[in-house]
ZAMARGU-4260 file (C-alpha; in steps of 0.2 Angstrom, whole numbers, plus 5000, padded with zeros to 4 digits):
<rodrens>
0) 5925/5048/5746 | 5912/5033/5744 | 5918/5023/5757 | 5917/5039/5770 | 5899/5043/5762
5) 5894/5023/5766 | 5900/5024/5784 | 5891/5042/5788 | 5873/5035/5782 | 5876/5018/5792
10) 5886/5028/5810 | 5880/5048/5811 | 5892/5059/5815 | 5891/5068/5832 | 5886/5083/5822
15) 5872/5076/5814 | 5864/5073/5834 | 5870/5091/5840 | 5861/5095/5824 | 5845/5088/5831
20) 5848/5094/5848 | 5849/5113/5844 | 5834/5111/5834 | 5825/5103/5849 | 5826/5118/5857
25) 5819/5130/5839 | 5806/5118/5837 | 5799/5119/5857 | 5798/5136/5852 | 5789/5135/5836
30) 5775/5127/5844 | 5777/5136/5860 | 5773/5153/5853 | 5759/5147/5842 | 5751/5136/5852
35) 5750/5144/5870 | 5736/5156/5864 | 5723/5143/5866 | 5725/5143/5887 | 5723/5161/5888
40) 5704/5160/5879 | 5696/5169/5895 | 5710/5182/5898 | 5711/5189/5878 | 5693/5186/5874
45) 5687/5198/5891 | 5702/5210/5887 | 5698/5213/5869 | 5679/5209/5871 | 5679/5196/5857
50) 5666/5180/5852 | 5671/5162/5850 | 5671/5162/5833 | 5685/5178/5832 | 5695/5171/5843
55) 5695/5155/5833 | 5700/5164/5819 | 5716/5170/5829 | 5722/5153/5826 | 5715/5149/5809
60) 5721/5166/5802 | 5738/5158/5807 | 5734/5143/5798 | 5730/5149/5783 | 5745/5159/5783
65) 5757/5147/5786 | 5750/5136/5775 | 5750/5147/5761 | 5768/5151/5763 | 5775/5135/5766
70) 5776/5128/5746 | 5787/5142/5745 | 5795/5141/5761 | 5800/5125/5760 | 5807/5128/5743
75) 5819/5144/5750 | 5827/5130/5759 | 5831/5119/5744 | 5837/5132/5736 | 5846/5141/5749
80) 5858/5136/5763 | 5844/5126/5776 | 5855/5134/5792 | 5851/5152/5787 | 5836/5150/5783
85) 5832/5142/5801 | 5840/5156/5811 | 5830/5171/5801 | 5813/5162/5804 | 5817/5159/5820
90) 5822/5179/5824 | 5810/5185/5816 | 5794/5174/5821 | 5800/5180/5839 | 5803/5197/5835
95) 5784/5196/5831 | 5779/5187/5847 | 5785/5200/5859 | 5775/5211/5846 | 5760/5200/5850
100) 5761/5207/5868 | 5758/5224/5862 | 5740/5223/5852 | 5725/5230/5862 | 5713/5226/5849
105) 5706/5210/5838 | 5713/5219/5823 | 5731/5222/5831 | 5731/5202/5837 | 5726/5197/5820
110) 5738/5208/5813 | 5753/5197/5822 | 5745/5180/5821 | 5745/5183/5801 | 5763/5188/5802
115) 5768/5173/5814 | 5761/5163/5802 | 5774/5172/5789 | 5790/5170/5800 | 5786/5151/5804
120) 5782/5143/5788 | 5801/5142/5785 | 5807/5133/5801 | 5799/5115/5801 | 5803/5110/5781
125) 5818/5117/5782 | 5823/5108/5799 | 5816/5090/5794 | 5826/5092/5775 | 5842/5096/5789
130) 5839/5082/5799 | 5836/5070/5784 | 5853/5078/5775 | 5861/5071/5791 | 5854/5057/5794
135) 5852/5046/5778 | 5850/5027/5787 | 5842/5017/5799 | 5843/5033/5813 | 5832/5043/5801
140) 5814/5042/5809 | 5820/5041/5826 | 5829/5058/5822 | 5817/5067/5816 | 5804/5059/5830
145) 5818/5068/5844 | 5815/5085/5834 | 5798/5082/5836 | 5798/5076/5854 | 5807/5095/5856
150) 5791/5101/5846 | 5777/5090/5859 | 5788/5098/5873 | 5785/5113/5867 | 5765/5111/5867
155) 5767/5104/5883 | 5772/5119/5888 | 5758/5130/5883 | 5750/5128/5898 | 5763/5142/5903
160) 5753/5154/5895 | 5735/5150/5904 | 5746/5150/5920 | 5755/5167/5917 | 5738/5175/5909
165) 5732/5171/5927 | 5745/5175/5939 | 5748/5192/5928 | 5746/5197/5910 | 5742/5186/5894
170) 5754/5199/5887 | 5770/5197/5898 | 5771/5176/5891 | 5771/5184/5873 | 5786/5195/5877
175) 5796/5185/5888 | 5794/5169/5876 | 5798/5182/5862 | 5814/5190/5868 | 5820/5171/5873
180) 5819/5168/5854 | 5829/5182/5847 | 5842/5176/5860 | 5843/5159/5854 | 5844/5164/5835
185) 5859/5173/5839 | 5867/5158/5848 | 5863/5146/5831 | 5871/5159/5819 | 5887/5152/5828
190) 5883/5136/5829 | 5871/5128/5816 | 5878/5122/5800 | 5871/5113/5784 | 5876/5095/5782
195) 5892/5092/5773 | 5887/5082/5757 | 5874/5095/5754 | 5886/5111/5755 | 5900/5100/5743
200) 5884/5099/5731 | 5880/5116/5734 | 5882/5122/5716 | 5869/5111/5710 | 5858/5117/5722
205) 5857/5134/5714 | 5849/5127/5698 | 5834/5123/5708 | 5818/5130/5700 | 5799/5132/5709
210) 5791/5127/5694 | 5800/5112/5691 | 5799/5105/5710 | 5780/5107/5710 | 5781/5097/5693
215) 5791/5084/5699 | 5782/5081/5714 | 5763/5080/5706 | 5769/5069/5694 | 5770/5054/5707
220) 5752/5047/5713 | 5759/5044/5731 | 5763/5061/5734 | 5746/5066/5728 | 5739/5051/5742
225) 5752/5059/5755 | 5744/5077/5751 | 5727/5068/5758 | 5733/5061/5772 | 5741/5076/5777
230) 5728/5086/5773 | 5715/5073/5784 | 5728/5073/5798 | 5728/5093/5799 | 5707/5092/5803
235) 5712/5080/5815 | 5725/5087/5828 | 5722/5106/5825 | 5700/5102/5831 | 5707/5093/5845
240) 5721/5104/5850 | 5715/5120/5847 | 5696/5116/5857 | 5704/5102/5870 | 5708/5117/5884
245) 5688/5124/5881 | 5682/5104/5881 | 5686/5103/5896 | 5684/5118/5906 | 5668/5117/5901
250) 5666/5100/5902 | 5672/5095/5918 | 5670/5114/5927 | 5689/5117/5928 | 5697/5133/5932
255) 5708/5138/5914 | 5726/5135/5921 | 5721/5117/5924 | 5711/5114/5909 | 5727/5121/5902
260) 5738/5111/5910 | 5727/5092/5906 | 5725/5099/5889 | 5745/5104/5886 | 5754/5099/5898
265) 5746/5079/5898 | 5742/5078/5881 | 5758/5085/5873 | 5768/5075/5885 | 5761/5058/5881
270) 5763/5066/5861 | 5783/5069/5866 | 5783/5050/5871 | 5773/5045/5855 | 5785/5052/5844
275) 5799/5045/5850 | 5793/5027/5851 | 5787/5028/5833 | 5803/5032/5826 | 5813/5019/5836
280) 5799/5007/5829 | 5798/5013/5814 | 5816/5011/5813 | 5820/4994/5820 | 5804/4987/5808
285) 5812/4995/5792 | 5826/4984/5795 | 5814/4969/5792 | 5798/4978/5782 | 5802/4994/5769
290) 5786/4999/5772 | 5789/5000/5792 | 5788/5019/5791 | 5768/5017/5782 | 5763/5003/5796
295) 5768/5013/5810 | 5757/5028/5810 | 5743/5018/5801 | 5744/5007/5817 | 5745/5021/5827
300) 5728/5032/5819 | 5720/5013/5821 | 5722/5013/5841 | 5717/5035/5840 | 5701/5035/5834
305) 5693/5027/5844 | 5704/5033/5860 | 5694/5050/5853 | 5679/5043/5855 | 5681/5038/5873
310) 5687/5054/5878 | 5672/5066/5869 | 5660/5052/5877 | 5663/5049/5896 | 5657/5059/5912
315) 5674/5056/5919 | 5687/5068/5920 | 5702/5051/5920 | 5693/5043/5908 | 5693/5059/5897
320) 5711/5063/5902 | 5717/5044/5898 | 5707/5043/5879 | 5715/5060/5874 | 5732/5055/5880
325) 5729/5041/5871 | 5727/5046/5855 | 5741/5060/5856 | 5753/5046/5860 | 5748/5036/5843
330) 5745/5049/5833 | 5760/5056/5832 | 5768/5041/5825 | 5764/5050/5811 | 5776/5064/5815
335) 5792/5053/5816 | 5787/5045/5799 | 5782/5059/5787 | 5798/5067/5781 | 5804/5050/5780
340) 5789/5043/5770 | 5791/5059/5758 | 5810/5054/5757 | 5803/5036/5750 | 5790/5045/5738
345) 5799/5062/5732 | 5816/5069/5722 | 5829/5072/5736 | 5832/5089/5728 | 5813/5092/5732
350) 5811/5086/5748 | 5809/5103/5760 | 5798/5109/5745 | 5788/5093/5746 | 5787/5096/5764
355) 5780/5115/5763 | 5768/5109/5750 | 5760/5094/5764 | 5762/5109/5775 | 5749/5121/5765
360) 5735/5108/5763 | 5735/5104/5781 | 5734/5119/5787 | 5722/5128/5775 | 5710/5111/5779
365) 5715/5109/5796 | 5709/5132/5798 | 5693/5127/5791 | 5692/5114/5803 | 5696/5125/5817
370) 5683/5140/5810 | 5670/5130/5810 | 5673/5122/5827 | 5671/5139/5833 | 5655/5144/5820
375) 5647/5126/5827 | 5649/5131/5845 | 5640/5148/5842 | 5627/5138/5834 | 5626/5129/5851
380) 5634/5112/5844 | 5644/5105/5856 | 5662/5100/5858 | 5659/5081/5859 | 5653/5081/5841
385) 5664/5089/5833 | 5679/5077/5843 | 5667/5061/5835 | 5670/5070/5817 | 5688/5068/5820
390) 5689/5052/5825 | 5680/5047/5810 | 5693/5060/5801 | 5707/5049/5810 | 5700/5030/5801
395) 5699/5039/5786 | 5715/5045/5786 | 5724/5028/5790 | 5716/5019/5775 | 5725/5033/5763
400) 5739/5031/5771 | 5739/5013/5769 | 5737/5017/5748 | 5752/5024/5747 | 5767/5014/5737
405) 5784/5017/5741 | 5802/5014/5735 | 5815/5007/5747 | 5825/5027/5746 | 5829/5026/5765
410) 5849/5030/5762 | 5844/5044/5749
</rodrens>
């Protein structure tokens, strides 16, 4: 048994990719139904007749949401069987975006974006502790940077929903995106499994307790460091992300779909590509340096911020486009590296938990960063300061990062 155990955390098995490969596709979705909102600004906010700051909310609500159910999240997929609870979260967070398509007022819309935020807490700690219970070597990062390289697809498909808003109704891309969904989850019920060594371990997984995984985890000063960094990093890409599209429509006169499309469809691909190269960096330098998988995206935040400040600074739409693509293609360095950072710094048995936890402080920081994008715009502060904040936000981060102390735990 040892000698098989050695061999599976130096050469995967085939499942352990198929594994990453079917939640490509779960994770393009994820982002997908959350994030396409953002193109349709002009369709939903002279439908519903709405301000800036509501419709700012739409997404913060989801936030907050999400990040408050994600400690707990995270820890139904400890304590439970990580598969199952990847195909409820999936059926039901697309059960409620074909609901989406069905609100005709602020409160209806709120209403779903709330329980969006429910149903998708659970997918992404559960799908990185999955990944990281599969691949326990030197493919780890690169791993879980291809599940996130499935995630930046997905963003770089929001431009989808600006498009359809368009051509038809912002309410036809929730319900076709949302019945797609409930498909798939039907699909991974038959094939999606938990990783062998966790399911022989299975009875001590049931001994798990909330209290004592919180606990655990605060008892260490770099997972306190790695809560601030996460929490920095979620001001970060969620001002950008969410206000990019509005940047620069109104910036550089473009019509929505193509602000959509340079805002998603550039920035998220150039973020796909990111991800990918830092894991296989990250990966090849750990081989050399155990604290390849800190360097990596503190290099990467290094070569953002001031990528950021090009983009929020220029007259010029390439210049614009090249800064912002820029920093979403070292930024997400980061991406690849955090479950496997947390792997370095937290209790294996804790490790989804762990996850949710990052998850919560991100997103409740990274709502109030959003909220008061929109609040500064109705107080006619404009768009390139509040990207200057972030690229500040971006330096800051990097230098916690770089506090963090970690234990050579890459096989655990």
């Amino acid at each position: 048994m040892m000698n098989t155990d050695a061999f599976s955390i130096r050469q995967p098995a085939l499942r352990a990719w198929i594994t990453v490969a079917l939640l490509c596709v779960v994770g393009c979705l994820n982002y997908l139904d959350r994030i396409m909102i953002t193109t349709m600004r002009e369709s939903i906010v002279s439908d519903i007749h709405i301000t800036d700051t509501q419709f700012g909310m739409l997404t913060s609500v989801f936030l907050w949401v999400y990040g408050l159910l994600s400690p707990f999240a995270g820890f139904l997929a400890d304590r439970f069987k990580r598969s199952r609870v990847i195909i409820i979260s999936l059926f039901v967070w697309s059960i409620v975006t074909w609901m989406t398509a069905h609100a005709t007022t602020y409160g209806e819309l709120l209403a779903t974006r709330a329980l969006m935020g429910i149903s998708e807490a659970c997918y992404i700690p559960a799908a990185l502790a999955l990944i990281t219970d599969y691949h326990r070597g030197p493919t780890r990062s690169l791993a879980t940077g291809i599940h996130m390289a499935g995630i930046m697809f997905g963003q770089s498909l929001g431009f989808l929903g600006g498009w359809i808003a368009e051509e038809s109704s912002w309410t036809n891309a929730f319900s076709t995106f949302g019945i797609i969904g409930v498909v798939y989850a039907f699909v991974l019920f038959f094939f999606l499994r938990d990783a062998p060594s966790r399911q022989i371990t299975a009875p001590a997984v049931t001994t798990i307790r909330f209290g004592d995984a919180v606990r655990n985890l605060f008892s260490k000063r770099a997972y306190w460091l790695a809560l601030a960094f996460w929490g920095m990093i979620g001001v970060v890409n969620w001002m950008i992300v969410s206000w990019l599209p509005t940047y620069y429509k109104e910036q550089f006169n473009l019509t929505q779909s193509m602000a959509g499309v340079y805002a998603t469809g550039y920035f998220h691909t150039a973020s796909l590509l990111g991800v990918l190269a830092g894991g296989a960096w990250a990966d090849r330098w750990s081989r050399r340096n155990q604290r390849a998988r800190v360097l990596v995206p503190a290099i990467g935040l290094c070569i953002a911020a001031p990528c950021i400040l090009l983009g929020a600074s220029t007259d010029a739409l390439v210049l614009a486009i090249g800064g912002f693509v820029m920093f979403a293609f070292t930024r997400t360095f980061t991406d690849a590296n955090m479950m496997p950072i947390l792997c370095m710094i937290a209790d294996e048995r804790y490790r989804a938990t762990g996850y949710g936890i990052l998850n919560l402080v991100s997103c409740l920081i990274g709502g109030l960063g959003i909220y008061a994008g929109g609040a500064l715009r109705d107080a006619d502060v404009n768009l390139r300061s509040v990207f200057q904040l972030a690229a500040g936000a971006a330096l800051i981060s990097a230098v916690i990062l770089l506090s963090i102390k970690t234990k050579n735990a890459d096989k655990g």
